[in-house]
C-alpha positions in Angstrom: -42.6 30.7 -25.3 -45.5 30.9 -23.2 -48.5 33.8 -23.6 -51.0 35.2 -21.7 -54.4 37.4 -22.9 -57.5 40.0 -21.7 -58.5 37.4 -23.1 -54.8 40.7 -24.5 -51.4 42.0 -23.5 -47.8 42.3 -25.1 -44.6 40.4 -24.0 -44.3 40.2 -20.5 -41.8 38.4 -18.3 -42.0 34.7 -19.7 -45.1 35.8 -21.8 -44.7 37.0 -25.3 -48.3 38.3 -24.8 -50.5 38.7 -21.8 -54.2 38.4 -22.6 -57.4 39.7 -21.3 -60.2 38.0 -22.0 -63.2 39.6 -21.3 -66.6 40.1 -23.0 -68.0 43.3 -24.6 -71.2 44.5 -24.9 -71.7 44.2 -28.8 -69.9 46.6 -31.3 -71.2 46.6 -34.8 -73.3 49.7 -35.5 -71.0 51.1 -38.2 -72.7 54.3 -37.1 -72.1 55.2 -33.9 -69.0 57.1 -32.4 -67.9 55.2 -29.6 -64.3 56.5 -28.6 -65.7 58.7 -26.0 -63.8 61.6 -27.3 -65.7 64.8 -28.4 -63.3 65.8 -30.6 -62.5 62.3 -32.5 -66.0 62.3 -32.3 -66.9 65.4 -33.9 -64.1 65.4 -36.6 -65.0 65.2 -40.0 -63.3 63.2 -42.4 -61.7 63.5 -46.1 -61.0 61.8 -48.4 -57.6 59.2 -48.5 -56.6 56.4 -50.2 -56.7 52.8 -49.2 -53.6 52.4 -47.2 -51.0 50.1 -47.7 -51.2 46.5 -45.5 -49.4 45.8 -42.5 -48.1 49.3 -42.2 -49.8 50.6 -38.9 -46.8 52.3 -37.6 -46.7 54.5 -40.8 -49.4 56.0 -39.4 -48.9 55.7 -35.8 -49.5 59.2 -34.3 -51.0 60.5 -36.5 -53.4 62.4 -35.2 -55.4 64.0 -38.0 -58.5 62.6 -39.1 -57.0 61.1 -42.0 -54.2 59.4 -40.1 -56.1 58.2 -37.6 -58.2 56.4 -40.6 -55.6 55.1 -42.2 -54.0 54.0 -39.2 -56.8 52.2 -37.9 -57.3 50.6 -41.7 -53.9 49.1 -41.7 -53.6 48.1 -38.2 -57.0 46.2 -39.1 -55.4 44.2 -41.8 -52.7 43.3 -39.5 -54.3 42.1 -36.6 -57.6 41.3 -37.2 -58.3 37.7 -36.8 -60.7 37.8 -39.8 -58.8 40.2 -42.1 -59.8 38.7 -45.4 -63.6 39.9 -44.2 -62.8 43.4 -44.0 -65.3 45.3 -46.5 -64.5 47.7 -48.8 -65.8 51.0 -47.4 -64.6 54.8 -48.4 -62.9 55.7 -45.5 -64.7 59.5 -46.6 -68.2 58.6 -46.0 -67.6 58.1 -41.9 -67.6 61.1 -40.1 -65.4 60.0 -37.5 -63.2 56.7 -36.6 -65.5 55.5 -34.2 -68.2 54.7 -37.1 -65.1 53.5 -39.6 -63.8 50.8 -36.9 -66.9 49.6 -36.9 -66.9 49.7 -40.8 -64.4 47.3 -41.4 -65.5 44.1 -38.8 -66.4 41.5 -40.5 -70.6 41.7 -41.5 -70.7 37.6 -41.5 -72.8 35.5 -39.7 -71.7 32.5 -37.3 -73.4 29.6 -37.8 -76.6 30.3 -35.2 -77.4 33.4 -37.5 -75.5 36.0 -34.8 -73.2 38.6 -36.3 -69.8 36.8 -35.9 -67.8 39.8 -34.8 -70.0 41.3 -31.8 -67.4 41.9 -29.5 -64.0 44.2 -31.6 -64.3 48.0 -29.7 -62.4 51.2 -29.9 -62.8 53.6 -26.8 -60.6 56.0 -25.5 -57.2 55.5 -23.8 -58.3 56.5 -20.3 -61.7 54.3 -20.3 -59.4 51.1 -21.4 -57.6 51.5 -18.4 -60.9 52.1 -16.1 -62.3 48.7 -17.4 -59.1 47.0 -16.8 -58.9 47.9 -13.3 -62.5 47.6 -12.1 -62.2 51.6 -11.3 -64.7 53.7 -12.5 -67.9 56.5 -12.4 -70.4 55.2 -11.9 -73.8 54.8 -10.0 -72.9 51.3 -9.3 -76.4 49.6 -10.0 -76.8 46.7 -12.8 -80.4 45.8 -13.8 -81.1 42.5 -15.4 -84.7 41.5 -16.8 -86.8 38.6 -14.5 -88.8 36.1 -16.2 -91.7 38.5 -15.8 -89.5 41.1 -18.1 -89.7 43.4 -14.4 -86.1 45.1 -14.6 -84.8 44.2 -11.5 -81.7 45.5 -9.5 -79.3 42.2 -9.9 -76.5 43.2 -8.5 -75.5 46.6 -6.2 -72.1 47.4 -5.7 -71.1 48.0 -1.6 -70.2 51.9 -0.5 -71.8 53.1 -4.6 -74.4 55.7 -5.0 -77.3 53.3 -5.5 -76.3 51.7 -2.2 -76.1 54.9 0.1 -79.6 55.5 -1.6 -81.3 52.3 -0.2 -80.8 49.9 -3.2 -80.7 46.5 -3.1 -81.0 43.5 -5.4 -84.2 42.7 -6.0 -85.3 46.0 -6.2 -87.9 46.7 -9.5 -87.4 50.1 -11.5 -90.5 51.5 -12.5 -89.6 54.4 -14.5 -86.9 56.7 -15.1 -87.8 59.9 -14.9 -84.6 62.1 -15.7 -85.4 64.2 -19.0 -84.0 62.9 -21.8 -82.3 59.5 -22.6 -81.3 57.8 -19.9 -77.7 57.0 -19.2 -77.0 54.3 -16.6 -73.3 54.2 -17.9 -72.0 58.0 -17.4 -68.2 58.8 -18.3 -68.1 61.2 -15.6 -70.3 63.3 -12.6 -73.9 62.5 -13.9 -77.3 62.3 -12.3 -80.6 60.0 -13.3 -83.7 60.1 -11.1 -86.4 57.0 -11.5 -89.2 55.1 -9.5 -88.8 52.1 -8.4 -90.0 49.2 -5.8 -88.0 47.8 -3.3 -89.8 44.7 -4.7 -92.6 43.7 -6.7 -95.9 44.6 -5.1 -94.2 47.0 -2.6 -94.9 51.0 -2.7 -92.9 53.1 -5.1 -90.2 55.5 -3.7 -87.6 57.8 -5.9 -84.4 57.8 -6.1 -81.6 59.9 -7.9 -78.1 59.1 -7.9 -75.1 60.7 -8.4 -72.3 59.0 -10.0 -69.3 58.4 -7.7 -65.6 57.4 -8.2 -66.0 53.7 -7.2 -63.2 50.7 -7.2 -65.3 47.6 -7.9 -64.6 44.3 -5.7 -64.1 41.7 -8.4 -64.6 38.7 -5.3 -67.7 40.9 -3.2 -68.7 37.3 -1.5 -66.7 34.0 -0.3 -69.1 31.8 2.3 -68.6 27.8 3.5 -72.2 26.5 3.1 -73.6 23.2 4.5 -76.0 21.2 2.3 -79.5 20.2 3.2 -77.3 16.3 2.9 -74.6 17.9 5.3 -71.9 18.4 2.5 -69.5 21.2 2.7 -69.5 23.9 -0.2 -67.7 27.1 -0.8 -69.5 29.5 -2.9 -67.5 32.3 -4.5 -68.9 35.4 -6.3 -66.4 36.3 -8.7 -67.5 39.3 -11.1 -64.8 40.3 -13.0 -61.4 39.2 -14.1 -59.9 43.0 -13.5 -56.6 43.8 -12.1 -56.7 42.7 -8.3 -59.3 39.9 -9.0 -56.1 37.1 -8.8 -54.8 38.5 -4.7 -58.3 38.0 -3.7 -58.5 34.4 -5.3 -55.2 33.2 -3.9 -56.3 34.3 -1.0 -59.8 32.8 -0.6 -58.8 29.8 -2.3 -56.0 29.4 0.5 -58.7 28.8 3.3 -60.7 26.2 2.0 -58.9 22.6 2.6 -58.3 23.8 5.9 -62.5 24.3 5.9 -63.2 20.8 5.1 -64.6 21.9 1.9 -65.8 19.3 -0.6 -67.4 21.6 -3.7 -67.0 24.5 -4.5 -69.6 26.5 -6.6 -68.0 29.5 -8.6 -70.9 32.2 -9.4 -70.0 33.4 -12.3 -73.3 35.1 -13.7 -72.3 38.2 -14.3 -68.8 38.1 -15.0 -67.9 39.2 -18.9 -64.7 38.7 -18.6 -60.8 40.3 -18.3 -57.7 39.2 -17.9 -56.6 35.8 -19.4 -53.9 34.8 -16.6 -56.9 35.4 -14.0 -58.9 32.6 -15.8 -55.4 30.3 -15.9 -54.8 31.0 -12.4 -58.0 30.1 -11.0 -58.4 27.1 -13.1 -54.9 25.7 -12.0 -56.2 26.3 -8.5 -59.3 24.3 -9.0 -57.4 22.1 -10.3 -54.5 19.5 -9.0 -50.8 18.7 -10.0 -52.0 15.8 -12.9 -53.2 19.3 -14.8 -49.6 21.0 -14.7 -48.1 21.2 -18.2 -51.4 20.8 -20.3 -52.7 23.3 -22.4 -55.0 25.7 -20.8 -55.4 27.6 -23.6 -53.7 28.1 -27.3 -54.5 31.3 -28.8 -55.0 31.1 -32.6 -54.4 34.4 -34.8 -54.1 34.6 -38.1 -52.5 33.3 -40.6 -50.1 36.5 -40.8 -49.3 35.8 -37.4 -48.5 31.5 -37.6 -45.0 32.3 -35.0 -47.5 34.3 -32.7 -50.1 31.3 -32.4 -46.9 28.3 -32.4 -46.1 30.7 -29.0 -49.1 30.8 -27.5 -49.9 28.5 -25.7 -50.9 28.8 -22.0 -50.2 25.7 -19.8 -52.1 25.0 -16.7 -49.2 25.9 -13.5 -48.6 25.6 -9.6 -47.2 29.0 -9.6 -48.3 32.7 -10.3 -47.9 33.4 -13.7 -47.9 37.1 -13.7 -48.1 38.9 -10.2 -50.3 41.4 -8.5 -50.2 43.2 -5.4 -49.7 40.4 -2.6 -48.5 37.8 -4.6 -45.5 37.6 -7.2 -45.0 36.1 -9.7 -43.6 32.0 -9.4 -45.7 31.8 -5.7 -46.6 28.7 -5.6 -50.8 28.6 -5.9 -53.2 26.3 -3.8 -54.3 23.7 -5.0 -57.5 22.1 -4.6 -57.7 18.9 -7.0 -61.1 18.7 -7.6 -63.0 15.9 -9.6 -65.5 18.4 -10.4 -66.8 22.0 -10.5 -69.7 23.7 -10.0 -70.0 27.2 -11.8 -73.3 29.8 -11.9 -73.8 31.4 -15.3 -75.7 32.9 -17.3 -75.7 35.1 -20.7 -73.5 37.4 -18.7 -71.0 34.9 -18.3 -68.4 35.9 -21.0 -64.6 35.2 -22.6 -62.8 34.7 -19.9 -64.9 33.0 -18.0 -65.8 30.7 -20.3 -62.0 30.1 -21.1 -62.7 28.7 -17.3 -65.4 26.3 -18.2 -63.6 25.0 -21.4 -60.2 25.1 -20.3 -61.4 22.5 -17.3 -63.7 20.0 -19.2 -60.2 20.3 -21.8 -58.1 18.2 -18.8 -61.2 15.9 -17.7 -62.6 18.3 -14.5 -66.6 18.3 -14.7 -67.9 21.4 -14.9 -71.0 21.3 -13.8 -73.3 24.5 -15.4 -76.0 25.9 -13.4 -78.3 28.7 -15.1 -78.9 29.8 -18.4 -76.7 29.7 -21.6 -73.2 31.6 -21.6 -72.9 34.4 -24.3 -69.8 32.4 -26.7 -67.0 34.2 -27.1 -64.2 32.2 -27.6 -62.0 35.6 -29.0 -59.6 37.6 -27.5 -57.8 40.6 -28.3 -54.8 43.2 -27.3 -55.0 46.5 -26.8 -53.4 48.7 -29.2 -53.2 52.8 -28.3 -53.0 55.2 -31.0 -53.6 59.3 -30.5 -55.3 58.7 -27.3 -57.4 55.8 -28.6 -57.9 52.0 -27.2 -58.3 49.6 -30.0 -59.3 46.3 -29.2 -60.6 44.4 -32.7 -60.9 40.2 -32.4 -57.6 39.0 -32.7 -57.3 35.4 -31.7 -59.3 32.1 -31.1 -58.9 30.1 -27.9 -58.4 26.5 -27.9 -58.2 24.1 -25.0 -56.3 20.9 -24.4 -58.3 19.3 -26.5 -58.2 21.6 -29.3 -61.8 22.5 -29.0 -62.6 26.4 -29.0 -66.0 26.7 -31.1 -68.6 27.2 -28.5 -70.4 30.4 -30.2 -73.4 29.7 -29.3 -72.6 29.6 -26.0 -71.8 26.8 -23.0 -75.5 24.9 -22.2 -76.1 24.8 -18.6 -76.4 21.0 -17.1 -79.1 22.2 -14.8 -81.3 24.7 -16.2 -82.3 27.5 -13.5 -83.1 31.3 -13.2 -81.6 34.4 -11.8 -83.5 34.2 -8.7 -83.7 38.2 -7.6 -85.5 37.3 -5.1 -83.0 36.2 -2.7 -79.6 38.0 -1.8 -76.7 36.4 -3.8 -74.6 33.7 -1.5 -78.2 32.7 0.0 -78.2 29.0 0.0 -81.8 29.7 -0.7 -81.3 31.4 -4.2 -82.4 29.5 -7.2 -79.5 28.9 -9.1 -77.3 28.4 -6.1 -80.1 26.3 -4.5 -80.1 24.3 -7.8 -76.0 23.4 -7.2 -76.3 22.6 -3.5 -79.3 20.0 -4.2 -76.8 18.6 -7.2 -74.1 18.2 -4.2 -76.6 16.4 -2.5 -78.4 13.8 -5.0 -75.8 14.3 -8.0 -78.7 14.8 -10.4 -80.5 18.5 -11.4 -83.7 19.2 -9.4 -87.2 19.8 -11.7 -85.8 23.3 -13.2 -88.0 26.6 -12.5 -89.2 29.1 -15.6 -85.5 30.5 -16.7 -85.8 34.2 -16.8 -86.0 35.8 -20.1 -82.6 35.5 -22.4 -81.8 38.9 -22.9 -77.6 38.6 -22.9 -78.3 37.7 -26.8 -79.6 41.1 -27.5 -77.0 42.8 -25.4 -74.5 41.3 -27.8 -76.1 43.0 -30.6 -73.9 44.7 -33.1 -74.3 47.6 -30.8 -71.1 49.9 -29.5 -71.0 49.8 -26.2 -70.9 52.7 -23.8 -68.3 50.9 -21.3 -67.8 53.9 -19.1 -66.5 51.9 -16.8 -69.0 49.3 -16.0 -68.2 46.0 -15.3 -71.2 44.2 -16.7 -70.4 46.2 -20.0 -66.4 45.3 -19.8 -64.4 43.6 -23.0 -63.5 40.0 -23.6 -60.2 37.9 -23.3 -57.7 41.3 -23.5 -54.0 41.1 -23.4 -52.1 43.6 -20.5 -49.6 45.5 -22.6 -50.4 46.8 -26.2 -48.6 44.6 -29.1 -45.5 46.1 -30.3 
């Protein structure tokens, strides 16, 4: 039996589970409501006993504060790949469930001193679905930190509120100057007002947005470039691994051998992550027939669930493993066969896309890294819905071919270069794009420029995330359906 993850879902089809794999923006404050509901959020607790282990659906709807606890205790000890790490808290002294799921992860340390479990999140039912499906509010501007520490517009999604109002990357923000805290992640109609630059050195202007109802483009750019050396390459912005990210791949993918195209670089920068059998079907694409039947990825829960992990294991295809839109399931993929890989990263790059990058080098492709360090998650998890919550808490460790799945600390770029905000993304000119193409053309990494400053390690704080939506804030490796 075969299973799929975001990189998390439950049976499907010929998958006992399909998996999302994406990566979230931290969640360890154990004191910090992040369900998104006003009234989980506001309910006060009382007191209850421990409940008993592996007896969720005791509890399962619930829908008093207490239940809701206890619930989310013993649903914990079920599923959560590092049960035996569960403190012993009083469920009474958190206010609401938010604070106790984030309570019970694990407080240990990986072995490069980072909080092990910075990715488990609870939200509320309707948000889960907005960050599987790329559609959200929002004002559709993601700022990232140059190597200055300038915050500078990296990314601007087409037809959003910060487009209409003359945004584009590159652009610096100067100051926000909406009272109060600012929210760049609303989860609903907002407004935010700043200053900003349309690039360093240029006059100021203001702005204020209005968030919007916007369906994000998980595949924005696909261009055939020519190398300064005359070579061929496709570039490919891929941003998320939502729902509607695989059509658009098949798709693109389809038009390249007839394009002559030798490499093909993969931007992957800011892409934290989604659904598993996104990662599995571009990876089989990249790949040829001599990868067919090998492990992609094994997912690895606990030791409550040995039968779950003996079935999980995701083998590299020629078909569509679970369908979309325009393509069904068992239609036979294109297939490229490529030696080696080029893929754009960065701390951004997260979970599923770094199943990508370690399901590859598994079967002997060269994945060739061009940026700055990824920000290691090798977990996944499944959703699980209780009284109009999302529960997503760590729940399995991905492996590849070669059994190899602790990367923590992140994948190491082979040629070191920085978001260049600078230049549009897709121009050949672009640092980190203009780093691969010279690779293409000499097989070797140019003299690297000054790497931006690494801020995606402090974005992976033990922080909850306010998802709202956004896809540079989405969760790891997921799977589609919640676990029966």
């Amino acid at each position: 039996m075969k299973s799929f993850v975001m990189r998390g879902a439950a049976a499907m089809g010929l998958a006992a589970a399909l998996l999302v794999a994406g990566c979230g923006g931290g969640g360890g404050d154990s004191g910090a409501c992040v369900s998104g509901s006003p009234e989980v959020c506001a309910a006060g607790s009382q007191s209850s006993s421990p409940p008993p282990p592996d007896n969720s659906e005791r509890y399962a709807g619930i829908c008093t504060p207490d239940g809701v606890k206890n619930f989310t205790r013993t649903y914990m000890n079920e599923a959560y790949l590092w049960y035996r790490e569960i403190p012993v808290v009083d469920p009474a002294q958190y206010a609401n469930v938010g604070s106790y799921f984030f309570a019970l992860l694990t407080p240990a340390l990986d072995p490069n001193g980072q909080r092990k479990d910075r990715f488990s999140f609870i939200v509320t039912a309707t948000d889960a679905d907005s960050l599987l499906t790329g559609a959200a509010t929002t004002y559709g501007v993601q700022w990232e930190p140059d190597a200055q520490g300038r915050q500078r517009a990296a990314f601007v999604e087409a037809g959003s509120p910060a487009q209409v109002a003359g945004l584009a990357r590159g652009a610096e923000l100067v100051q926000v100057t909406t009272p109060g805290t600012p929210d760049w992640f609303p989860n609903g109609p907002a407004q935010i007002s700043f200053v900003y630059r349309s690039a360093p050195g240029q006059a100021t202007a203001s702005a204020t947005l209005t968030s919007a109802a916007l369906q994000e483009d998980p595949l924005p750019l696909v261009s055939n470039l020519v190398s300064t050396g005359g070579h061929k390459v496709a570039y490919l912005l891929f941003n998320a691994h939502t729902q509607g990210a695989q059509d658009k791949l098949i798709a693109a993918i389809s038009g390249l051998p007839q394009a002559g195209v030798g490499d093909v670089v993969l931007d992957i920068r800011y892409n934290r992550g989604g659904f598993l059998y996104t990662a599995l079907s571009v990876s089989s694409m990249l790949t040829g027939p001599q990868a067919d039947g090998r492990v992609f990825e094994r997912l690895q829960y606990n030791d409550k669930r040995q039968a779950e992990t003996d079935a999980s294991i995701l083998d590299f295809s020629g078909v569509v493993q679970v369908g979309e839109a325009s393509y069904a399931a068992g239609t036979p993929l294109p297939r490229l066969g490529l030696p080696r890989v080029f893929l754009l990263t960065t701390g951004n790059t997260c979970s599923a896309s770094e199943s990508i990058i370690n399901s590859l080098r598994g079967v002997g492709v060269e994945v060739i890294l061009v940026g700055s360090t990824t920000c290691g998650k090798p977990y996944g998890f499944s959703r699980k819905d209780n009284c109009g919550l999302s529960y997503f808490p760590i729940e399995f460790q991905g492996v590849n071919d070669q059994g190899f799945g602790d990367y923590a600390a992140g994948f190491t770029p082979t040629c070191a270069a920085a978001d260049d905000f600078d230049h549009a993304l897709g121009d050949a000119g672009e640092g980190m794009l203009s780093t691969a193409l010279k690779f293409v053309d000499t097989g070797s990494c140019p003299q690297p420029a000054a790497l931006a400053h690494r801020t995606a390690r402090a974005q992976m704080s033990p922080v909850p995330p306010d998802f709202g939506g956004s896809r540079w804030r989405q969760p790891g490796r997921v799977i589609l359906t919640p676990r029966p």
